[in-house]
Backbone as a printed PyTorch tensor [residue, N CA C, xyz], in Angstrom:
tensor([[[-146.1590,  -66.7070,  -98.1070],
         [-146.5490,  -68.0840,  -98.1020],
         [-147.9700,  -68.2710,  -98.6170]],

        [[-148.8520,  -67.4110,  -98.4350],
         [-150.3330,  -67.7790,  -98.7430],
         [-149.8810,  -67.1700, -100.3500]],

        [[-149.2160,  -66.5460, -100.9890],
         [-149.1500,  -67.0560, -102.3790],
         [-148.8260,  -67.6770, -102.9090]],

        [[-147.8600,  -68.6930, -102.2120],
         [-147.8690,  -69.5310, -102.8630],
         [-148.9160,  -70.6980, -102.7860]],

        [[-149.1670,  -70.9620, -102.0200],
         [-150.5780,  -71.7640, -101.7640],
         [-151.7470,  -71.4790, -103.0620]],

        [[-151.8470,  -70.1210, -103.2330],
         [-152.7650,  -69.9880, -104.0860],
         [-152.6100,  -69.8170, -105.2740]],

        [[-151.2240,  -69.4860, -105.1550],
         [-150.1640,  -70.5260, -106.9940],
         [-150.7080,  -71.5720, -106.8510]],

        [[-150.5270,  -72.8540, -105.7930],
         [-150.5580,  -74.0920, -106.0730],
         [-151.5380,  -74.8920, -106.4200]],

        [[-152.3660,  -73.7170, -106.1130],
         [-153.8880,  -74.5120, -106.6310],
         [-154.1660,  -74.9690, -108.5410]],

        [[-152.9560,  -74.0120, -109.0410],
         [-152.7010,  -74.0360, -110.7950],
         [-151.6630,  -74.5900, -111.2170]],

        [[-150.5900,  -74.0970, -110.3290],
         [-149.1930,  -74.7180, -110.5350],
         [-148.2980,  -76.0490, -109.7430]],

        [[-147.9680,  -76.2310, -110.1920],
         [-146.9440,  -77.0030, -109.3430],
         [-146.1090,  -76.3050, -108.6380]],

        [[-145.2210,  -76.4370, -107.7370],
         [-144.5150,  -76.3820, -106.2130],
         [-143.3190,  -75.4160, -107.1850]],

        [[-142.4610,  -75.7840, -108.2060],
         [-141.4540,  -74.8920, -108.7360],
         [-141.8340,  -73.8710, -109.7510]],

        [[-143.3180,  -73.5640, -110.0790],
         [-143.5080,  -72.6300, -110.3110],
         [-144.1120,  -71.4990, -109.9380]],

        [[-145.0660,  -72.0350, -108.9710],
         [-145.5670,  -71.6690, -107.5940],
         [-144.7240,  -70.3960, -106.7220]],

        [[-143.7320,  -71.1640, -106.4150],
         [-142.0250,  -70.5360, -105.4230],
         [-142.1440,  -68.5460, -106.3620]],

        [[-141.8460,  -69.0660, -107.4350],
         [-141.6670,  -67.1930, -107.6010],
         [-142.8440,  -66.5880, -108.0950]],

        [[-143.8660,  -67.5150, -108.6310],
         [-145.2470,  -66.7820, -108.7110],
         [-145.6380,  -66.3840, -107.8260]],

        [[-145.4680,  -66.6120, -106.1580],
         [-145.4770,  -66.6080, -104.8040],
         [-145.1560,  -64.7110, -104.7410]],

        [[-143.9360,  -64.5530, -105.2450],
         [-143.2210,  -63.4020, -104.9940],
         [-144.0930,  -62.1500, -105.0450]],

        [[-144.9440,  -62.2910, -106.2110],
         [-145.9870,  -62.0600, -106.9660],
         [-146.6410,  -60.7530, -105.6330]],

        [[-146.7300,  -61.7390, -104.4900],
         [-147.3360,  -61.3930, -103.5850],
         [-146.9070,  -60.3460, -102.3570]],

        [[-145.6370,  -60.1100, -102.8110],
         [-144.6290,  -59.0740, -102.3550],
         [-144.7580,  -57.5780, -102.7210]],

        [[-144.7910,  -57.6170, -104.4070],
         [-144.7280,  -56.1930, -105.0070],
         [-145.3310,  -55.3520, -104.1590]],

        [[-146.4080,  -55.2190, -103.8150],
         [-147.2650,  -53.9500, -103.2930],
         [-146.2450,  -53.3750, -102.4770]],

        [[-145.3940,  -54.1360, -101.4200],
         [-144.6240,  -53.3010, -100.6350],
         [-143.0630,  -53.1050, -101.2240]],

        [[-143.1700,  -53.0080, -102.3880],
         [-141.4780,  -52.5480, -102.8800],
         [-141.5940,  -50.7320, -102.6240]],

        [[-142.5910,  -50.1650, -102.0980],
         [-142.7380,  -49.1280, -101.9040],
         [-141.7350,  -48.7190, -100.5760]],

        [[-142.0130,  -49.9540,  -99.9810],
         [-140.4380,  -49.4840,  -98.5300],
         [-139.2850,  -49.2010,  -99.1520]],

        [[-139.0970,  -49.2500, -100.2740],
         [-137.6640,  -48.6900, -101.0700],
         [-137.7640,  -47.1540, -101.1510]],

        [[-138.7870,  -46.4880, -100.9420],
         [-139.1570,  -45.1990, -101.1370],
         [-139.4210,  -44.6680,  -99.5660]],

        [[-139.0500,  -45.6680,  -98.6150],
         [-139.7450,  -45.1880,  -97.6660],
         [-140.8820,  -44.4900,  -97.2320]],

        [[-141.8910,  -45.1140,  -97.9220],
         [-142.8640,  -45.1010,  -97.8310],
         [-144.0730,  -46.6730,  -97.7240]],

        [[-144.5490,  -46.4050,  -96.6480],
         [-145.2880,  -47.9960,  -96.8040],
         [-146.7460,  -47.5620,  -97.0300]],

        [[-147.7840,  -48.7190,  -97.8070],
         [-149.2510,  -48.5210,  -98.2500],
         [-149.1360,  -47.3360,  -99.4600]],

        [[-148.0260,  -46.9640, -100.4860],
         [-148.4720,  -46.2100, -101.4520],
         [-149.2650,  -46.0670, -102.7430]],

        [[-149.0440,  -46.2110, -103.5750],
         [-150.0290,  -46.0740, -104.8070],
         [-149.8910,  -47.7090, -105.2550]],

        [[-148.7120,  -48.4830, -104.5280],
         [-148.5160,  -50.0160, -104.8430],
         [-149.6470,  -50.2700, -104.2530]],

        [[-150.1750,  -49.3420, -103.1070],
         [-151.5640,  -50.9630, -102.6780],
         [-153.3780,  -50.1110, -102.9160]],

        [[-153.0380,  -49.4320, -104.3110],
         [-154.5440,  -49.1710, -104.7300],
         [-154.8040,  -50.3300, -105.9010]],

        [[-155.9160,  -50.6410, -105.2770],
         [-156.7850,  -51.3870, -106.6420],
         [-156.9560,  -51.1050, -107.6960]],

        [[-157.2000,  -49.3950, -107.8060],
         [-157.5090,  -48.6430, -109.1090],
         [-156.4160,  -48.9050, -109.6650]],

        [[-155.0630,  -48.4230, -109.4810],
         [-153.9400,  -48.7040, -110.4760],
         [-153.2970,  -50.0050, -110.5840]],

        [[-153.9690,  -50.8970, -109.6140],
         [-154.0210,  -52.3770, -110.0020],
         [-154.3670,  -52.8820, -111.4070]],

        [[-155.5110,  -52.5850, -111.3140],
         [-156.3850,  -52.8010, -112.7750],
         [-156.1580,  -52.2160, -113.1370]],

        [[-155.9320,  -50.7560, -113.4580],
         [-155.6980,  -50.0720, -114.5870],
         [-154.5310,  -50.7280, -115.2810]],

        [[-153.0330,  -50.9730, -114.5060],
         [-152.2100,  -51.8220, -115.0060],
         [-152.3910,  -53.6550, -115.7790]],

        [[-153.1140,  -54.1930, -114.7560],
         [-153.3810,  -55.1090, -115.2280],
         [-154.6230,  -55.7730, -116.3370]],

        [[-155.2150,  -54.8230, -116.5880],
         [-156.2820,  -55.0720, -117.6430],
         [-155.5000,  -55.2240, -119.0810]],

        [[-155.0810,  -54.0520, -119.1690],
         [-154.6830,  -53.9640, -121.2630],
         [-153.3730,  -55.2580, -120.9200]],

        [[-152.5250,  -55.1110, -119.4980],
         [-151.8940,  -56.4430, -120.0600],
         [-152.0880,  -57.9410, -119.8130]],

        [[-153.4890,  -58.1540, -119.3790],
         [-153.8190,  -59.0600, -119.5150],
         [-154.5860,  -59.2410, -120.9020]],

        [[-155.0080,  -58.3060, -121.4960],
         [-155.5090,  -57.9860, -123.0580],
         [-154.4750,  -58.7920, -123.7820]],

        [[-153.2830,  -57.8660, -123.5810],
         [-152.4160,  -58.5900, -124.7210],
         [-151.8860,  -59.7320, -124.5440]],

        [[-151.7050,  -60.4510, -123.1160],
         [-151.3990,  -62.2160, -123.3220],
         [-152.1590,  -62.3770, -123.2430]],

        [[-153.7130,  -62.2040, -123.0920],
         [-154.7330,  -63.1690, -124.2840],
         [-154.5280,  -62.9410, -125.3690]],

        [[-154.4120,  -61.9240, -126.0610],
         [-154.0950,  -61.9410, -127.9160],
         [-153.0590,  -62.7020, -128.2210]],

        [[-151.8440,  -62.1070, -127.4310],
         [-150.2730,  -63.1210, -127.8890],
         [-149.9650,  -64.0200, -127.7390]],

        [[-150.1790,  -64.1760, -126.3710],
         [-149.5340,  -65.5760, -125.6180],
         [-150.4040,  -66.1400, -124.6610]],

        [[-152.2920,  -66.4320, -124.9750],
         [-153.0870,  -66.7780, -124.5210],
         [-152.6230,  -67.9960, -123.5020]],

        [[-151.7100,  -69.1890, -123.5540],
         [-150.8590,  -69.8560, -122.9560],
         [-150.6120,  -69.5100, -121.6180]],

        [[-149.9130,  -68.1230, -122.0010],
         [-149.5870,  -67.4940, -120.2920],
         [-150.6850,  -67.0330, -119.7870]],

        [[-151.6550,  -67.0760, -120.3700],
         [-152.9550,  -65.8830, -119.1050],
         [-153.4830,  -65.9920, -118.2840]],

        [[-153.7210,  -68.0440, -117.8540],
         [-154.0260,  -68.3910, -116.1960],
         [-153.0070,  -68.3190, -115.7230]],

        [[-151.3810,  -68.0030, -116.3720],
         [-150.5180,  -67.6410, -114.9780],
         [-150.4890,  -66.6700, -114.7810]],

        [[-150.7670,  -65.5530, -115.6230],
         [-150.7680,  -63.8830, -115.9580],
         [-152.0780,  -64.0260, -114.5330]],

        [[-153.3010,  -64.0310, -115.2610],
         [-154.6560,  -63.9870, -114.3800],
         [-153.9400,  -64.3670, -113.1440]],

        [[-153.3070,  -65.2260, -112.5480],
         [-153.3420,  -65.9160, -110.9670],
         [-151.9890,  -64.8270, -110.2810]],

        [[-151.2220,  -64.5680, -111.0480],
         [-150.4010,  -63.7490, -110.6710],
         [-150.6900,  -62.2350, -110.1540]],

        [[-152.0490,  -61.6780, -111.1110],
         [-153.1130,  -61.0660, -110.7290],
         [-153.5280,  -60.8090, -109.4900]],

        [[-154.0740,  -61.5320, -109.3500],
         [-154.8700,  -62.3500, -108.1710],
         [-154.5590,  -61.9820, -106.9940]],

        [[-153.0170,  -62.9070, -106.7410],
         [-152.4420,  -62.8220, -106.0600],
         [-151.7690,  -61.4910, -105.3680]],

        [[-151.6220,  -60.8780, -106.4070],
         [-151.4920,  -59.3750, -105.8790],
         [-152.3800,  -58.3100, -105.5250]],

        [[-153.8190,  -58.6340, -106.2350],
         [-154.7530,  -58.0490, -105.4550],
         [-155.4480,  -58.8140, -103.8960]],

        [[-154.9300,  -59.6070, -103.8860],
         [-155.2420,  -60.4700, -102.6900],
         [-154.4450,  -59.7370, -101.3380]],

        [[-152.8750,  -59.7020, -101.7490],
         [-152.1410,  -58.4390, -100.8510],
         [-152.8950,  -57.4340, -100.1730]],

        [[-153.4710,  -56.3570, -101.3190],
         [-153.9330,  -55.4870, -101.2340],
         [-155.3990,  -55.4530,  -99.8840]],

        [[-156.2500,  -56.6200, -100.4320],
         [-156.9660,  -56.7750,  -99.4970],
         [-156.9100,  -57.4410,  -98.5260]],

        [[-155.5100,  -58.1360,  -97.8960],
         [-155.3820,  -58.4880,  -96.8430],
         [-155.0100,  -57.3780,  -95.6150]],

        [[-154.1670,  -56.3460,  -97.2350],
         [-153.7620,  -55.6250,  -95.8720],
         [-154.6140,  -54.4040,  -95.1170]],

        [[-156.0510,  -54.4440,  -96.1210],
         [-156.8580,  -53.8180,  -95.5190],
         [-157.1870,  -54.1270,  -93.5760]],

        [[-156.7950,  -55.2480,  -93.4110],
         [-157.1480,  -55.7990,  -92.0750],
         [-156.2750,  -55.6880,  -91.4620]],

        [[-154.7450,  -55.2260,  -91.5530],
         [-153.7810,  -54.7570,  -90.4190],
         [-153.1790,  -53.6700,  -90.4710]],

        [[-153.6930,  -52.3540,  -90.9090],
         [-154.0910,  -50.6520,  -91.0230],
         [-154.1740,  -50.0870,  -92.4370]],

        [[-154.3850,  -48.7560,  -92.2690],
         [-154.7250,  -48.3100,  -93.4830],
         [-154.0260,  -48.1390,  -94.8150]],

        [[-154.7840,  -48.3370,  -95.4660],
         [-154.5200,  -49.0160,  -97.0500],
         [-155.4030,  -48.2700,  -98.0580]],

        [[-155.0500,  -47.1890,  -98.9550],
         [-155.1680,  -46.4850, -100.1390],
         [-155.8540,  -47.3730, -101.0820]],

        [[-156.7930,  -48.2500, -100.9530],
         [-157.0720,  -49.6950, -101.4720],
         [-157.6920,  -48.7030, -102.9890]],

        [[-158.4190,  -47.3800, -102.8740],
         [-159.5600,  -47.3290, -103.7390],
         [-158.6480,  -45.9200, -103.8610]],

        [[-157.6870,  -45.5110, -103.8820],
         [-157.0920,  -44.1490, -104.0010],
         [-157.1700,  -44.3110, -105.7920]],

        [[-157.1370,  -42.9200, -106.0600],
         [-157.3140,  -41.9200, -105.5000],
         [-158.7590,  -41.2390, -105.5420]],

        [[-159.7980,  -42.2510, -105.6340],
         [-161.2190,  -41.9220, -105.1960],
         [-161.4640,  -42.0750, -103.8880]],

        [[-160.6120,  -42.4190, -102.7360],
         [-161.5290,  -42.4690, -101.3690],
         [-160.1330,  -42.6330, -100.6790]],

        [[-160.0940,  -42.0560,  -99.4180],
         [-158.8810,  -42.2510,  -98.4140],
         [-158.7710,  -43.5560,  -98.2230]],

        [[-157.8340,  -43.5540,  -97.2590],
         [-157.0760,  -44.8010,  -96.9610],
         [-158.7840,  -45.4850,  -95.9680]],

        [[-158.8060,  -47.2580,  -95.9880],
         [-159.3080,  -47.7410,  -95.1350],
         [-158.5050,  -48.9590,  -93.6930]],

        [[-159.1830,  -48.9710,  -93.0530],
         [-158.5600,  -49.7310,  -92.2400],
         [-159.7420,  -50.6520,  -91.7040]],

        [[-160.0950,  -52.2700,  -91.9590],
         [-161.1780,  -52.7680,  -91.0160],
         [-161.0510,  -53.4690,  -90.2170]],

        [[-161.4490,  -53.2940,  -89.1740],
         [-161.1630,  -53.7860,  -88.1020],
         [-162.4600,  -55.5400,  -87.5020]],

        [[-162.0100,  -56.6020,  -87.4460],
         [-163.0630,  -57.4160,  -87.3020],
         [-162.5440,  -58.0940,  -85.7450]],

        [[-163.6640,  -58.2360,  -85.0990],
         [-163.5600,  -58.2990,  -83.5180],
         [-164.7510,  -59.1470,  -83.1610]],

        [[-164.0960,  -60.3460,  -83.1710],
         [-165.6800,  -61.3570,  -82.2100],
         [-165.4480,  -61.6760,  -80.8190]],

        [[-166.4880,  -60.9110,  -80.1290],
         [-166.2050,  -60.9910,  -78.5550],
         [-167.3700,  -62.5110,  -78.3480]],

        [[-166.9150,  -62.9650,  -76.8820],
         [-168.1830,  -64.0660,  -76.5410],
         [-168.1410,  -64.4160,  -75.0120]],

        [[-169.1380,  -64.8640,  -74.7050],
         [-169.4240,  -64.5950,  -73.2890],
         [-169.8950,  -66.1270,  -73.0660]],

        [[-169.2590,  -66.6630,  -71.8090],
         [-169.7120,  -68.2950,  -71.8250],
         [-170.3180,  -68.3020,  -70.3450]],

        [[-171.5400,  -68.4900,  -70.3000],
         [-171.9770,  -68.6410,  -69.0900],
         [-173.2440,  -69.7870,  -68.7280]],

        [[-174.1590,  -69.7140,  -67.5260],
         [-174.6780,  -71.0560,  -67.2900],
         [-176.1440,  -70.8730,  -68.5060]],

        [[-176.0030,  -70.2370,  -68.8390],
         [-177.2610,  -70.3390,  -69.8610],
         [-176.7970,  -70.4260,  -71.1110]],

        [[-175.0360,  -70.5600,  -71.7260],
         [-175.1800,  -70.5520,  -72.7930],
         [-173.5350,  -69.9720,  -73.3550]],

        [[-173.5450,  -69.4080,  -74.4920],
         [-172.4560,  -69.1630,  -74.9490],
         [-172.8150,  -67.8670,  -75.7970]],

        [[-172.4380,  -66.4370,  -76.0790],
         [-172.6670,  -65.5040,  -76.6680],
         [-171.7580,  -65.0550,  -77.1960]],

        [[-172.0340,  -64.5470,  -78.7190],
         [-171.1580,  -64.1750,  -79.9500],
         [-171.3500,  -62.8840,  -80.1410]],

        [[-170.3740,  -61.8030,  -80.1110],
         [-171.0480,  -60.7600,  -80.6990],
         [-169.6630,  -60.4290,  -81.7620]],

        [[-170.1060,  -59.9850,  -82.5560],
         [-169.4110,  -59.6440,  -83.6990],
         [-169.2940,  -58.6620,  -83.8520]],

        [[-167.6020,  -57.5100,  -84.2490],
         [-168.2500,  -56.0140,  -84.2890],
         [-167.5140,  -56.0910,  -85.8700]],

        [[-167.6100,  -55.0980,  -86.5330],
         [-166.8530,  -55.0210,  -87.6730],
         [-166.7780,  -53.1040,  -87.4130]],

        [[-165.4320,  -52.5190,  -87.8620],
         [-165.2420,  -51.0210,  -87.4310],
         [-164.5490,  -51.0140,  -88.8910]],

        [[-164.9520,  -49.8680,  -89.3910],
         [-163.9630,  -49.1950,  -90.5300],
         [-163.8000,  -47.8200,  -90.0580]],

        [[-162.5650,  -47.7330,  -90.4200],
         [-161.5450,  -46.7410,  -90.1830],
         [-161.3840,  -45.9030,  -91.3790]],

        [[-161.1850,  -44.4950,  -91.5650],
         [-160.8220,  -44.0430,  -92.8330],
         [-159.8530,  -42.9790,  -92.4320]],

        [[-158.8380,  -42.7480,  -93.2700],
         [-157.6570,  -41.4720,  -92.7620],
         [-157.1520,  -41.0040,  -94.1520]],

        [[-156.6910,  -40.0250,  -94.2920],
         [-156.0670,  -39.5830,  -95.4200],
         [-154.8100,  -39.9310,  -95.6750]],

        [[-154.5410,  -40.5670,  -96.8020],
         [-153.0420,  -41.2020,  -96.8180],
         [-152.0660,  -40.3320,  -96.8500]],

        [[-150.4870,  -40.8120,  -96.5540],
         [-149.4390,  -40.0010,  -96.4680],
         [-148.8120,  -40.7850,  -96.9400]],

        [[-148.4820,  -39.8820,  -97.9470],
         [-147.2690,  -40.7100,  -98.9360],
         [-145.7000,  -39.3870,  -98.5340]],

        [[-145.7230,  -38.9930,  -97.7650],
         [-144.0810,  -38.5080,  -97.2810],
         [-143.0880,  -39.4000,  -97.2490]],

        [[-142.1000,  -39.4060,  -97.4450],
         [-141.1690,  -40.4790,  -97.1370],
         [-140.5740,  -40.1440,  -95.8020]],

        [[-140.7050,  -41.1870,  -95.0590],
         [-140.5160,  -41.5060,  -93.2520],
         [-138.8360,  -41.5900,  -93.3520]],

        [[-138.5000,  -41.0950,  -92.3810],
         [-136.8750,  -41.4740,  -91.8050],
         [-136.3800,  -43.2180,  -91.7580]],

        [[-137.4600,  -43.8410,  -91.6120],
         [-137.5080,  -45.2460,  -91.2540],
         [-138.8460,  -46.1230,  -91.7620]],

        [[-139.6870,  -47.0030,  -92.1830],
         [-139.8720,  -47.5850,  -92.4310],
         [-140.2090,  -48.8440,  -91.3190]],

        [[-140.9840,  -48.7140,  -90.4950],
         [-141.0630,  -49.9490,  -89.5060],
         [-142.4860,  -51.3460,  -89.7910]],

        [[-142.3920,  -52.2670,  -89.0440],
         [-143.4710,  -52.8240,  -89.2830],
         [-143.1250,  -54.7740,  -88.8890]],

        [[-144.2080,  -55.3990,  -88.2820],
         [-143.3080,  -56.7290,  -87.8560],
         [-142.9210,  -57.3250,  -89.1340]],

        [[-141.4460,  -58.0200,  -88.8940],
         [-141.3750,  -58.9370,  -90.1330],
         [-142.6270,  -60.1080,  -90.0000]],

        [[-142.9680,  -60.6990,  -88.2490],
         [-143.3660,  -61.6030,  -87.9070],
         [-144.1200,  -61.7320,  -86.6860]],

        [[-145.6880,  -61.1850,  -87.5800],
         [-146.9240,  -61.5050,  -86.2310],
         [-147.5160,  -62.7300,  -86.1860]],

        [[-148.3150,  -62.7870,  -84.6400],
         [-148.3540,  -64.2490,  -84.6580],
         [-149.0220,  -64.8360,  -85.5390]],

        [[-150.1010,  -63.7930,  -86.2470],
         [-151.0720,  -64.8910,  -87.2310],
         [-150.3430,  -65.1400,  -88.6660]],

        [[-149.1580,  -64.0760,  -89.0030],
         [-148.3160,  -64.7940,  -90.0430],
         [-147.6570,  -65.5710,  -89.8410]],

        [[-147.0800,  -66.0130,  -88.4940],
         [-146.3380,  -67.6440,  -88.1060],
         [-147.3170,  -67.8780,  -88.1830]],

        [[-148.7280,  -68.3960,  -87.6760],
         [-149.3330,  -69.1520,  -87.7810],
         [-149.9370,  -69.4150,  -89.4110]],

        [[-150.1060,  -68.6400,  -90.2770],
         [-150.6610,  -68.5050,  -91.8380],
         [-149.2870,  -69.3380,  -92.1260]],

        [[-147.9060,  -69.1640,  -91.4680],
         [-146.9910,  -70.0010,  -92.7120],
         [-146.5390,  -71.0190,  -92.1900]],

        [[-146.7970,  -71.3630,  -90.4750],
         [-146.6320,  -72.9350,  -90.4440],
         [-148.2680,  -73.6400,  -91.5810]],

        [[-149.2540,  -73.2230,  -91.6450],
         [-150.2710,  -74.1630,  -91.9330],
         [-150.0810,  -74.3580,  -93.2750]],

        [[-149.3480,  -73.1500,  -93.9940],
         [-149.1000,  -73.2150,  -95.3340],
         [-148.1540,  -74.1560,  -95.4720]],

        [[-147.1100,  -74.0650,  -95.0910],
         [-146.1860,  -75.1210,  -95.0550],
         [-146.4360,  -76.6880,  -94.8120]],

        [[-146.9650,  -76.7800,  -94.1620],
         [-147.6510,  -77.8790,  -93.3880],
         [-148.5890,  -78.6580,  -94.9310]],

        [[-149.5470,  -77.6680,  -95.5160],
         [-150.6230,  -78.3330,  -96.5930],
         [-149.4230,  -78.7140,  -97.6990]],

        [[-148.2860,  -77.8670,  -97.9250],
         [-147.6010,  -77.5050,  -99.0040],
         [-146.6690,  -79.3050,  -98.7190]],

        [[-146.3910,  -79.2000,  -98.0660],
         [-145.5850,  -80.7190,  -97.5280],
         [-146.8200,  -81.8340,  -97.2310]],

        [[-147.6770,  -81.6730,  -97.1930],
         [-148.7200,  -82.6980,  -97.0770],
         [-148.8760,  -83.1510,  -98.2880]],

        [[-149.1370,  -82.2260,  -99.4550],
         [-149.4830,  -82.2720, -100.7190],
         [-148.4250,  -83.0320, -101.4410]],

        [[-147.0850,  -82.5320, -100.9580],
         [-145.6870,  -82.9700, -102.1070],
         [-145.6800,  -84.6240, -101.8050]],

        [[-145.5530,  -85.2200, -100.1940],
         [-145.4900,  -86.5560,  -99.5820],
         [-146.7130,  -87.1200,  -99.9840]],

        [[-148.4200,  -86.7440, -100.4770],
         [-149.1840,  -87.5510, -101.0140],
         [-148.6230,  -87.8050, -102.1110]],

        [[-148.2730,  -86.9150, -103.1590],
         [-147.7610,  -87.0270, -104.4080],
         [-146.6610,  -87.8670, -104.6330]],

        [[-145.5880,  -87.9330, -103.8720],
         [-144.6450,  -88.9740, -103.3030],
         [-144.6490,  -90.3560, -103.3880]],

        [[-145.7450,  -90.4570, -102.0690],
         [-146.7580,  -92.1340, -101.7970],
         [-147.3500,  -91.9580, -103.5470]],

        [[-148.2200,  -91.4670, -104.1490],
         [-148.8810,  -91.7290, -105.3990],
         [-148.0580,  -92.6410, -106.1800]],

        [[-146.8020,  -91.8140, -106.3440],
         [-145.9910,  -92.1080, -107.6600],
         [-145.1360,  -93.7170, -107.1360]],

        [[-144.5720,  -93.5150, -105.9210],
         [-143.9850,  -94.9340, -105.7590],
         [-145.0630,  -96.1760, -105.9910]],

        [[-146.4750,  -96.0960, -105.3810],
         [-147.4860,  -97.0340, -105.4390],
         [-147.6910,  -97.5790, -106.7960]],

        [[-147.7390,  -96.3140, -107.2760],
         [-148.4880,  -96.1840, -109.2610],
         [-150.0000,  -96.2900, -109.4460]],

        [[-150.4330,  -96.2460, -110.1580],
         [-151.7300,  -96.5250, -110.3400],
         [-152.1980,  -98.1440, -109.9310]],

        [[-153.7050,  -97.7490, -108.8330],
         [-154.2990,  -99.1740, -108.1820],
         [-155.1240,  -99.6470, -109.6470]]])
């Protein structure tokens, strides 16, 4: 859902939907039974996506803010999933990372206190293929990331809606 959102900031709503998908690839690696593999390094991100973003600017300059956002979107994966365990983000120059962000706070008669920790984690990746493959389809902050997405995504279509019946004031 948050790719498509960040399709929509270029596209419209039906092109959006499978540019969205966009945001999937990194884990077609569970077909290998294997999850976090060489799909979620940056390095072979770009290495892939540079020369062919080269050539739809030469060929088909047309496609290259959907090429570029499609991009994007998939390195966006990559660094989300740095924040819910480890991720080969920079393989094969540096092990897997994992960061961890934690704001504790303390409310009392003098006040309110923030403390912020930030922890990085580093482990050596394993690319074995597992018997199984586990992982939630659905934690709470992704219900919560795809009611709000949903929510802007239908806010946006019903302004557009009201626009067009009104017409121009």
């Amino acid at each position: 859902m948050r790719s498509v959102l960040v399709a929509r900031t270029r596209l419209g709503l039906k092109e959006s939907l499978p540019l969205g998908l966009v945001g999937l690839l990194p884990d077609i690696d569970v077909l290998l039974r294997v999850h976090r593999w060489v799909t979620h390094s940056l390095i072979l991100a770009i290495a892939v996506a540079t020369p062919l973003l080269a050539l739809i600017y030469k060929y088909r300059r047309r496609h290259f803010g959907t090429v570029a956002l499609a991009a994007i979107i998939y390195l966006l994966h990559l660094v989300l999933d740095l924040f819910t365990g480890p991720t080969p983000i920079l393989y094969s120059l540096a092990d897997s990372l994992y960061i961890k962000l934690e704001v504790n706070g303390q409310y009392s008669g003098t006040g309110i206190a923030l403390a912020p920790r930030v922890t990085v984690e580093t482990r050596k990746p394993d690319f074995t293929p597992q018997p199984a493959v586990e992982g939630p389809i659905a934690s709470e902050t992704g219900i919560i990331l795809a009611v709000v997405t949903t929510l802007v995504l239908v806010s946006n279509y019903l302004g557009k809606m009201r626009n067009t019946r009104q017409g121009p004031i």
